[in-house]
matplotlib code that plots the C-alpha trace (Angstrom):
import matplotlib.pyplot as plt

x = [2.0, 4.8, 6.5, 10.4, 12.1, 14.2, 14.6, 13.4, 15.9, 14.2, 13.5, 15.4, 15.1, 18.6, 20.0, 23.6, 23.6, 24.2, 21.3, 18.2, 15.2, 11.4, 7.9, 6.2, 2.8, 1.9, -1.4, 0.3, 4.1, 5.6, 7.1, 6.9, 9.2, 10.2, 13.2, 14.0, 16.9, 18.3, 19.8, 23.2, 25.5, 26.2, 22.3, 21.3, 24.0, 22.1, 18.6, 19.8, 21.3, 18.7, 16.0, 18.6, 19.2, 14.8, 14.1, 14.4, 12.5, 9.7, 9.3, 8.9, 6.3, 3.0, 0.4, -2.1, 0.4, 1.6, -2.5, -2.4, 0.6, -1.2, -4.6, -2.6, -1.3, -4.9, -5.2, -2.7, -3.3, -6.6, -5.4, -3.8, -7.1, -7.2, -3.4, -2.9, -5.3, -4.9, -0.9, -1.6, -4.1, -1.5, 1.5, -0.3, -3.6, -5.7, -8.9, -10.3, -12.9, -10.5, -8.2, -10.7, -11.4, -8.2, -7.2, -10.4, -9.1, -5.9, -6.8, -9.2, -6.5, -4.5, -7.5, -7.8, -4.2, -4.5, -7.5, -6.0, -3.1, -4.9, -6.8, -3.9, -5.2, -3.0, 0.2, -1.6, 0.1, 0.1, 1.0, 1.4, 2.3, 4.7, 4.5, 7.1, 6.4, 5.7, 7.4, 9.9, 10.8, 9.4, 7.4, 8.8, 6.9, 6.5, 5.0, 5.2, 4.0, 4.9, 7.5, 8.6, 11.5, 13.1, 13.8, 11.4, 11.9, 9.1, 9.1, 6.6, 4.1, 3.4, -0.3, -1.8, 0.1, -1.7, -2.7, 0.0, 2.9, 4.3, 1.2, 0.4, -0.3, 3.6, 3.7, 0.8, 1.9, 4.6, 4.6, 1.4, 3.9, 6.6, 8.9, 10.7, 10.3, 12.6, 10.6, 11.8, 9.7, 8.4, 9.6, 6.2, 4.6, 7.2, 5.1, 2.6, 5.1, 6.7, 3.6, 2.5, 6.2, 6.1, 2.3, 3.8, 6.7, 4.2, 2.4, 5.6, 6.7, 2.7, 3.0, 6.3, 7.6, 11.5, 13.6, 14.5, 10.9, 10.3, 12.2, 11.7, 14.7, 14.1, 15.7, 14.8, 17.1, 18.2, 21.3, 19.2, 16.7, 19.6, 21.8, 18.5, 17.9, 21.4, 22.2, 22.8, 20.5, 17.2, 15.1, 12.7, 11.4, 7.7, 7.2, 4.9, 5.2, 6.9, 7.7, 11.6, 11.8, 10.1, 12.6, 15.7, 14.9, 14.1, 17.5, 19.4, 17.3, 18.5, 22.2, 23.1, 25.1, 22.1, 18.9, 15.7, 12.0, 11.7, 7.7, 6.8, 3.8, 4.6, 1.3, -1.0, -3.7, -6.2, -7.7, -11.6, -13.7, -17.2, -19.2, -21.4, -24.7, -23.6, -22.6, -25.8, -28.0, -26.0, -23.9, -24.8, -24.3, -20.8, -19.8, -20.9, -18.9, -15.6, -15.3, -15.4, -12.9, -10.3, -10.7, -10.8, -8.3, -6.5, -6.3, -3.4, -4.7, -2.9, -5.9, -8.0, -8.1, -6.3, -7.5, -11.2, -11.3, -14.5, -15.2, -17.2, -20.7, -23.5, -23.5, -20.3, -21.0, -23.5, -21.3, -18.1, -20.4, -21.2, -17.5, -16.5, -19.7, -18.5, -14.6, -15.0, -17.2, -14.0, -12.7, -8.7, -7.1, -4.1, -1.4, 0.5, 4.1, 5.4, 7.4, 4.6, 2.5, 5.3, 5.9, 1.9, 2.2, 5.6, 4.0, 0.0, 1.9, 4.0, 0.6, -0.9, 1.6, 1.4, 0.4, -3.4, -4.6, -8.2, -8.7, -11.9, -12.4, -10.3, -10.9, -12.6, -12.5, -9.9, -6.7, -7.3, -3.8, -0.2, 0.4, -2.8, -3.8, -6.4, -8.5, -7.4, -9.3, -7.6, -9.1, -7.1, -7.8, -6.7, -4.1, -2.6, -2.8, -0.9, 1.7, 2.8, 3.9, 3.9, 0.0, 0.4, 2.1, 0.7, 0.5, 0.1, -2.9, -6.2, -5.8, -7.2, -6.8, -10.2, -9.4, -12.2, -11.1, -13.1, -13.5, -13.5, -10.6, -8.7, -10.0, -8.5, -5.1, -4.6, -5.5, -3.0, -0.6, -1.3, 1.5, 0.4, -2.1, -3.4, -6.9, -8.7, -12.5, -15.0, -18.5, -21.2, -24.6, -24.6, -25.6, -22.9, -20.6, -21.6, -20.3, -17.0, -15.1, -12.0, -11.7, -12.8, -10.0, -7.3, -8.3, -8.4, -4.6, -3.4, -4.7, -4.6, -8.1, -11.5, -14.4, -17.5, -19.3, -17.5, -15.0, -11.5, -10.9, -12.1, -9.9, -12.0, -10.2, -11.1, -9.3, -10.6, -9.2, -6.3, -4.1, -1.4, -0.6, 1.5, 4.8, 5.2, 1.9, 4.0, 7.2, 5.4, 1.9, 1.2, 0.9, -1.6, -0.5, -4.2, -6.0, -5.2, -3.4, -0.6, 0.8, 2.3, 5.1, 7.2, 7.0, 8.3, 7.5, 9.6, 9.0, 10.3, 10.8, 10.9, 10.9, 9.8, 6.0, 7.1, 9.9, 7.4, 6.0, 2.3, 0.8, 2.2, 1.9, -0.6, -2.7, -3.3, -3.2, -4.1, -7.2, -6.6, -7.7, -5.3, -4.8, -3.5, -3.1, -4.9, -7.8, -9.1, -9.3, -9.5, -9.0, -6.0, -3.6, -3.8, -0.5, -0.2]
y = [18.2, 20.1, 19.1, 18.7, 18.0, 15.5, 11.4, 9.1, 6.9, 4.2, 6.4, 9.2, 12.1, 13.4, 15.8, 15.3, 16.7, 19.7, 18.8, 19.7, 20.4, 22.0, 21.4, 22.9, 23.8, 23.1, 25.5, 28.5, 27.9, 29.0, 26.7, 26.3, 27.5, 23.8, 22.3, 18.5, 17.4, 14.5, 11.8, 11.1, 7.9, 7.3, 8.0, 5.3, 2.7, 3.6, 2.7, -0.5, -1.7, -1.0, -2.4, -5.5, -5.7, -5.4, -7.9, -11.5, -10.0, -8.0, -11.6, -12.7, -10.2, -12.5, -11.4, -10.1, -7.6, -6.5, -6.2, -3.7, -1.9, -1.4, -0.2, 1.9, 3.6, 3.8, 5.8, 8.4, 8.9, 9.8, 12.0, 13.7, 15.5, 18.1, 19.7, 16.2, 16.5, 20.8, 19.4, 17.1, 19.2, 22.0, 19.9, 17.9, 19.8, 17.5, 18.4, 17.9, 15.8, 13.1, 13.9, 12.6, 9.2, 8.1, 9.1, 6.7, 4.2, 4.2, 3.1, 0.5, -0.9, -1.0, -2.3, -5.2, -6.4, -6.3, -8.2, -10.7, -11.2, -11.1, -13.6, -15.6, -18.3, -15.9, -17.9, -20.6, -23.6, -26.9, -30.4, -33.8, -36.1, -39.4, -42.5, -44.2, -47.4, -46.6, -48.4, -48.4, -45.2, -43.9, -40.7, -37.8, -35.5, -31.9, -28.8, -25.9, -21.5, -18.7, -16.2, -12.9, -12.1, -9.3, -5.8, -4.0, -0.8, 1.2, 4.1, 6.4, 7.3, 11.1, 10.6, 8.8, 10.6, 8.3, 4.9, 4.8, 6.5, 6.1, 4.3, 2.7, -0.4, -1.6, -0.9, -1.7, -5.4, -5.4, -4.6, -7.0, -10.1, -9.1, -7.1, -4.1, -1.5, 1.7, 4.7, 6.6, 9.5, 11.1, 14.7, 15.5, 15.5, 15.6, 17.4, 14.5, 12.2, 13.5, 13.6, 9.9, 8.9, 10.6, 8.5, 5.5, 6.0, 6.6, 4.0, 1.8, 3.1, 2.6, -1.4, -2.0, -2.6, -3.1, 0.1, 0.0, -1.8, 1.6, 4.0, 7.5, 9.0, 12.1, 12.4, 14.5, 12.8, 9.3, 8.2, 7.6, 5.3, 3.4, 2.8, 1.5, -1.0, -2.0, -2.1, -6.4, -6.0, -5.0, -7.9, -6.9, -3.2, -2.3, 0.6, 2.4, 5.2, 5.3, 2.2, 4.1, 4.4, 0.9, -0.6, 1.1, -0.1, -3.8, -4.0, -2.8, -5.7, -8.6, -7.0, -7.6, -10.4, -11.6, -10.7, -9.2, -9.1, -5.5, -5.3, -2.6, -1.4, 0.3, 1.6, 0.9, 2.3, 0.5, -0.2, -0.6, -2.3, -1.0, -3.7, -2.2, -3.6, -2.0, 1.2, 1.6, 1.2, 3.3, 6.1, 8.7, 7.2, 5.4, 8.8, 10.6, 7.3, 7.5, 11.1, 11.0, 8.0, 9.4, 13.0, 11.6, 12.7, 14.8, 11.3, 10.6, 7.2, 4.4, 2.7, 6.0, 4.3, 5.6, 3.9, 3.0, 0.5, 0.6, -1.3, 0.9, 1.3, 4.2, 4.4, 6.3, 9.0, 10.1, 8.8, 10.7, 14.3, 13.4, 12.5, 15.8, 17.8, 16.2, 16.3, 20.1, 21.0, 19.6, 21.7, 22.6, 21.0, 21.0, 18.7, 16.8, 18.6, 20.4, 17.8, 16.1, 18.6, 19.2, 15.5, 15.5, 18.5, 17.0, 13.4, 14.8, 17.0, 14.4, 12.4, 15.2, 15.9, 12.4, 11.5, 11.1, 12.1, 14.0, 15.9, 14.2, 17.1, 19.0, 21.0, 24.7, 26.1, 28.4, 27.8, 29.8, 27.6, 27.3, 23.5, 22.9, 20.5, 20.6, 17.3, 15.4, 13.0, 11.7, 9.7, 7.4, 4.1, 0.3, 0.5, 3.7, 2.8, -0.3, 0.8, 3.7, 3.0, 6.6, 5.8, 3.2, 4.3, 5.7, 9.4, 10.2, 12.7, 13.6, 12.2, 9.0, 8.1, 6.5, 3.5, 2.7, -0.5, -1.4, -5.5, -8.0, -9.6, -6.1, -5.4, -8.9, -7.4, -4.4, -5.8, -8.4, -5.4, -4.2, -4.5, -6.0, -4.0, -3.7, -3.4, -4.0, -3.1, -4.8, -3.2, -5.4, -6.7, -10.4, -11.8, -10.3, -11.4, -14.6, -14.9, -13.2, -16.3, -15.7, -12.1, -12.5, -14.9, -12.5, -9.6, -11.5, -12.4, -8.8, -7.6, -8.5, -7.6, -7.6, -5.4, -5.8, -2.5, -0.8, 1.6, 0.7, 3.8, 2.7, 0.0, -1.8, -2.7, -6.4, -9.9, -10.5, -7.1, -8.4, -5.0, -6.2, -7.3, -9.1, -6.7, -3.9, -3.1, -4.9, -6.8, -9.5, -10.6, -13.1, -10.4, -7.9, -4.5, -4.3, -6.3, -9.5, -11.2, -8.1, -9.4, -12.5, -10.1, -10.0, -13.4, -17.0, -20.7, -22.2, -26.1, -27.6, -31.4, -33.9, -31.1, -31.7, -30.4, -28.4, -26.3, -25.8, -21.9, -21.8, -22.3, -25.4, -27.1, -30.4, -28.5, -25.2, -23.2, -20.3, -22.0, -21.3, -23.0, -25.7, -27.8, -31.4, -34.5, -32.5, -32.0, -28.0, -27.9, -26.4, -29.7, -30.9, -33.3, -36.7, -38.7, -42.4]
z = [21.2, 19.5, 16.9, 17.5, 14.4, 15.5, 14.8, 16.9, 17.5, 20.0, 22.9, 22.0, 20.0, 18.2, 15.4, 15.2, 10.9, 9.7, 6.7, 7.2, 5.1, 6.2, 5.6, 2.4, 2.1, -1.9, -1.9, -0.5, -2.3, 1.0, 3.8, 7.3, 10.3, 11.8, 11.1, 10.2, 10.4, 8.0, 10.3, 9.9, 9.2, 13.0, 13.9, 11.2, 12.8, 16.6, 15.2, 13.2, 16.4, 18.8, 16.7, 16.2, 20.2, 20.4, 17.7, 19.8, 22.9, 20.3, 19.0, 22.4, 23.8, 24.0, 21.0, 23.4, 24.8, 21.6, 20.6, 23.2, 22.1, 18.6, 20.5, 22.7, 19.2, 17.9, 21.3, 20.9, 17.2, 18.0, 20.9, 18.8, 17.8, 15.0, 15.0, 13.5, 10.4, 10.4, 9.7, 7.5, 5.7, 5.1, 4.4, 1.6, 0.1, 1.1, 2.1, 5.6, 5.2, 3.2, 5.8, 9.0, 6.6, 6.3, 10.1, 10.9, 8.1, 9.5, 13.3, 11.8, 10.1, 13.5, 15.6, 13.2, 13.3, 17.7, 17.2, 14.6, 16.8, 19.7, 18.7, 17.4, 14.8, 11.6, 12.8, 10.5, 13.3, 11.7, 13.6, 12.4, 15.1, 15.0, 13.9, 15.5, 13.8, 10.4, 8.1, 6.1, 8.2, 11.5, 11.0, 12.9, 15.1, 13.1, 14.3, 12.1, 12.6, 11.4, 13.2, 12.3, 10.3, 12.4, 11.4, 9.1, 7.1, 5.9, 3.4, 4.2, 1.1, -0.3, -1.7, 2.4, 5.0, 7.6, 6.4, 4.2, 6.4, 9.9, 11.2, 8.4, 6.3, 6.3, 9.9, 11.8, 10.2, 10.5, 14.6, 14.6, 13.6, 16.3, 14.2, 15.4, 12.4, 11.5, 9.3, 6.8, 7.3, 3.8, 3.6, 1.8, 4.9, 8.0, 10.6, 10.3, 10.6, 13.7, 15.4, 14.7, 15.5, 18.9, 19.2, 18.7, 20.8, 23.7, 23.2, 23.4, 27.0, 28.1, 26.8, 28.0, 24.9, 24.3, 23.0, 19.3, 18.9, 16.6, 15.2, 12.5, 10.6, 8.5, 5.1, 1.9, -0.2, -0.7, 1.5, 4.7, 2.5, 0.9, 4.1, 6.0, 3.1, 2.7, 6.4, 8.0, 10.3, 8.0, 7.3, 5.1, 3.4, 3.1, -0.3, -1.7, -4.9, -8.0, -10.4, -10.4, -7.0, -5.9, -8.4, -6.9, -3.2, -5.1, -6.8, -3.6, -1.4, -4.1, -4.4, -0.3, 0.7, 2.4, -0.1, 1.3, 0.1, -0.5, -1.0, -2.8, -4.4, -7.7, -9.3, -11.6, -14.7, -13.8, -16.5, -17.1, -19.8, -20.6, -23.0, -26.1, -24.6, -20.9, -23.0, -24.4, -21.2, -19.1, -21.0, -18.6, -15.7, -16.5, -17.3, -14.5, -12.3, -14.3, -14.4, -10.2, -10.1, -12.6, -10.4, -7.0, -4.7, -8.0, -9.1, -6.8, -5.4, -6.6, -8.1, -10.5, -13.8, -16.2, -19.1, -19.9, -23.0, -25.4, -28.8, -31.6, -30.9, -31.4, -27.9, -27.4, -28.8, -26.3, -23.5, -24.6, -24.5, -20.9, -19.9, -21.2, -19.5, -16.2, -16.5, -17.6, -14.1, -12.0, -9.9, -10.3, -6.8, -5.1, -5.8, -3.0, -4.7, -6.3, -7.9, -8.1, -9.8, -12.5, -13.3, -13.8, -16.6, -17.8, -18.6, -19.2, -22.1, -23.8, -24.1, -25.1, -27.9, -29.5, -32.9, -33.3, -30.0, -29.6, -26.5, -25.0, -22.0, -19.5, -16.2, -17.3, -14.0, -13.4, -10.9, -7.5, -5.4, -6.3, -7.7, -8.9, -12.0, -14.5, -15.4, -18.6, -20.6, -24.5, -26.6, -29.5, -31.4, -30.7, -33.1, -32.0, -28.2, -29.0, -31.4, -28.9, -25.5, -23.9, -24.1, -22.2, -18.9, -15.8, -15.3, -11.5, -11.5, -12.5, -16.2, -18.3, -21.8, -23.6, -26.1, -28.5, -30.3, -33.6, -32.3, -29.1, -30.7, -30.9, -27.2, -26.3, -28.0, -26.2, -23.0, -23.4, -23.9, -20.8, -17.6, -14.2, -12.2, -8.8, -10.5, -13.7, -14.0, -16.0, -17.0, -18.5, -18.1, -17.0, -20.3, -21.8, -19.1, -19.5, -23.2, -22.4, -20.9, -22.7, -22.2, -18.7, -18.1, -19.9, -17.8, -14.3, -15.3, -15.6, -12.0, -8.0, -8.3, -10.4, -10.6, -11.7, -12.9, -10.8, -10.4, -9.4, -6.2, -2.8, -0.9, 1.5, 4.1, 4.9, 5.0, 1.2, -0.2, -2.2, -2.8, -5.2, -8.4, -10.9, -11.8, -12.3, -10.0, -7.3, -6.7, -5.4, -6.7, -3.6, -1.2, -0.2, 1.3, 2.5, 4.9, 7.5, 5.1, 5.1, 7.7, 6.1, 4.2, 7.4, 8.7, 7.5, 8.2, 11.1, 11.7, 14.6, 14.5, 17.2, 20.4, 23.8, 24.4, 27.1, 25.1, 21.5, 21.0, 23.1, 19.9, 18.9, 22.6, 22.4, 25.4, 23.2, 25.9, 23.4, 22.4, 18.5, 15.4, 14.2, 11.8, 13.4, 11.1, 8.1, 10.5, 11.3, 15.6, 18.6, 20.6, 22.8, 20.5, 21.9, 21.8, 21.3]

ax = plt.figure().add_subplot(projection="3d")
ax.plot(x, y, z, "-o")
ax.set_aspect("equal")
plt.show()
């Protein structure tokens, strides 16, 4: 399949522009010979209306046909083959083998939204029948599911060009609850991009689905991604990156005539506490795990841990000789940018440069690629950490700061320093656990979700994977960008009162023709609804 540059605009491909931009290859500095071209005012207004004209059919397309428009997506992904992953592996550094993961982890996460809406029990219908003659006022008949909320835009991510991208965890939800949804393709990765698009555009002719149901615009600066977010017809706007840039689309979203939830997923440092007694029968090991976590993936995921907190014991001693042993073997690796690898030395250096900072261990192994970054582990006290802010903000890359505090009670301060996070890791033996109540219930505040002796990388994808956080990790803690319950960001409660049985959505209908879990007078059921 060839890639062609253009945006999908429903079923059509156009390049009206003049601006244009092409695909750079970070390990070779050099760029590639395609073409995309940034849509323009006039193609932005086409896709906003076309997914406005497909959003009340979409809604209307029966869940097991829009289950096999997601499988049927899942089928031309993997049809794809290797130009797909040999794409993606040039366009972003990645190795292959990460590459085929989160190709697999990305059509997994497709296969369980068809089956979830296939299935159909997610609309979470409730009924509570009438009670004509309840007094001192008759009880109306209530019936209440969720629907979609109608146009969805998606910002494609630089650090997962597939389970975070085109096909990914904004949009395979987002299509799962009946919404039409527009990309902003990520000019990090564009060839990857333009081959998913034109995936999911076949699979949309295959199904039958409406035209407008999806849409890709290409853009390398910022105008396309504000008009889409600004535009009437846009409903809601699925994120993830930067705090700045998250914050940007958030403000936009609340300063429309109509406001939007704009979900975005900001980042997070991840922070993880190691006990003294844990310290002291593990210092090896917890090195050896820390040093792989903080380096994973150059320490672009969204959940390496950036800070590792520790109270004053003998036992750190022999732990910090092992960190540095391990963070000194890593490997220099390819960054996804070159912005990207700059901002990493630009922010890795002013930490650097701060007052009372020791150097714990960095990357020895020499640089053999263009936009590669070397491993970076400081070390400073309580008192400094929390008397300096710059040591207390995320740097996107393959870099931690260690925090020995002298106490518990200082631990307990500088954790209640710390921001929202998507994670916050907790390492202790189950004794020691035990007599931690309060700090246990400080650190389960600060985070979406908890670890126990256990690194924070690694986002299983499963109904009980909460991947969120209170601000700034995300702009709103309630919802999970991972998992089932991801799907709930792009619909809302509709109750209908009073309606004739024969006119109420299939899943509210006393027969339950879909045969799906209810819950009827405060009662879970599969049952018919008797009347009278």
């Amino acid at each position: 399949m060839s890639i062609q540059g253009k945006n999908f605009i429903g079923y059509q491909l156009s390049a009206q522009g003049q601006k244009s931009f092409q695909s750079y290859v970070p390990a070779e500095d050099k760029y590639l010979p395609e073409t995309f071209f940034s849509a323009t005012p006039s193609e932005t207004e086409l896709a906003m209306a076309l997914a406005q004209r497909a959003a009340l059919p979409y809604a209307a397309v029966p869940a097991i046909q829009r289950a096999g428009f997601l499988k049927a997506i899942t089928e031309e992904i993997s049809a794809l083959g290797d130009e797909l992953l040999e794409r993606a592996h040039l366009e972003t550094g990645l190795p292959m083998a990460r590459l085929q993961g989160e190709r697999a982890r990305t059509i997994n996460q497709l296969l369980q939204f068809a089956d979830l809406v296939a299935e159909g029990s997610w609309v979470d219908a409730t009924i509570d029948t009438a009670v004509p003659g309840r007094a001192p006022a008759p009880k109306p008949d209530l019936r209440k599911k969720q629907v979609p909320l109608g146009p969805v835009v998606v910002f494609g991510s630089s650090n997962f060009p597939f389970a975070y991208s085109v096909a990914g965890v904004d949009t395979g939800p987002a299509l799962a609850a009946g919404n039409p949804v527009i990309v902003k393709a990520h000019p990090a990765h564009p060839g990857v991009s333009d081959l998913t698009a034109q995936a999911i555009v076949t699979a949309a002719k295959k199904t039958g689905m409406p035209e407008g149901v999806f849409s890709m615009l290409f853009d390398n600066g910022f105008e396309v991604g504000t008009a889409l977010v600004k535009h009437p017809v846009t409903k809601a706007v699925g994120f993830t990156g930067s705090f700045k840039g998250g914050m940007a689309l958030y403000k936009l979203g609340q300063e429309r005539e109509e406001p939007i939830p704009v979900f975005a997923e900001m980042g997070s440092v991840n922070p993880v506490v190691i006990l003294p007694e844990k310290m002291a029968a593990s210092a090896l090991q917890l090195a050896k795990t820390l040093a792989s976590s903080v380096t994973l993936g150059v320490g672009q995921f969204c959940t390496n841990p950036g800070l590792v907190f520790i109270i004053k014991s003998e036992a750190n001693a022999e732990f910090e000789a092992a960190y540095r042993d391990e963070i000194e073997q890593v490997a220099q690796a390819t960054m996804l940018t070159k912005g990207i690898c700059e901002n990493y030395v630009r922010l890795s250096g002013q930490a650097l440069a701060q007052d009372d900072v020791q150097v714990v261990g960095k990357t020895l192994q020499p640089v053999t690629a263009f936009n590669q970054a070397e491993a970076l582990i400081l070390k400073v006290s309580g008192d400094t950490f929390m008397s300096n802010p710059t040591l207390q903000e995320e740097v996107f890359g393959p870099f931690s700061v260690l925090v020995e505090f002298d106490s518990p009670e200082a631990l307990k301060k500088g954790i209640a320093l710390v921001k929202g996070q998507l994670t916050i890791s907790l390492f202790a033996d189950p004794a020691e656990a035990a007599a931690q109540t309060e700090l246990i219930g400080l650190m389960a505040s600060k985070a979406g979700r908890f670890i126990m002796n256990g690194v924070p990388t690694g986002v299983e994808v499963c109904p009980s994977m909460h991947h969120g956080g209170p601000f700034p990790a995300a702009t709103d803690a309630r919802f999970t960008s991972v998992g089932r319950h991801a799907i709930y960001r792009f619909t809302r409660p509709q109750s209908y009162q009073d309606w004739d049985d024969a006119l109420l959505p299939e899943e509210l209908q006393n027969a339950n023709p879909l045969g799906i879990l209810r819950l009827v007078n405060n009662q879970w059921s599969k049952d018919a609804v008797k009347q009278g």
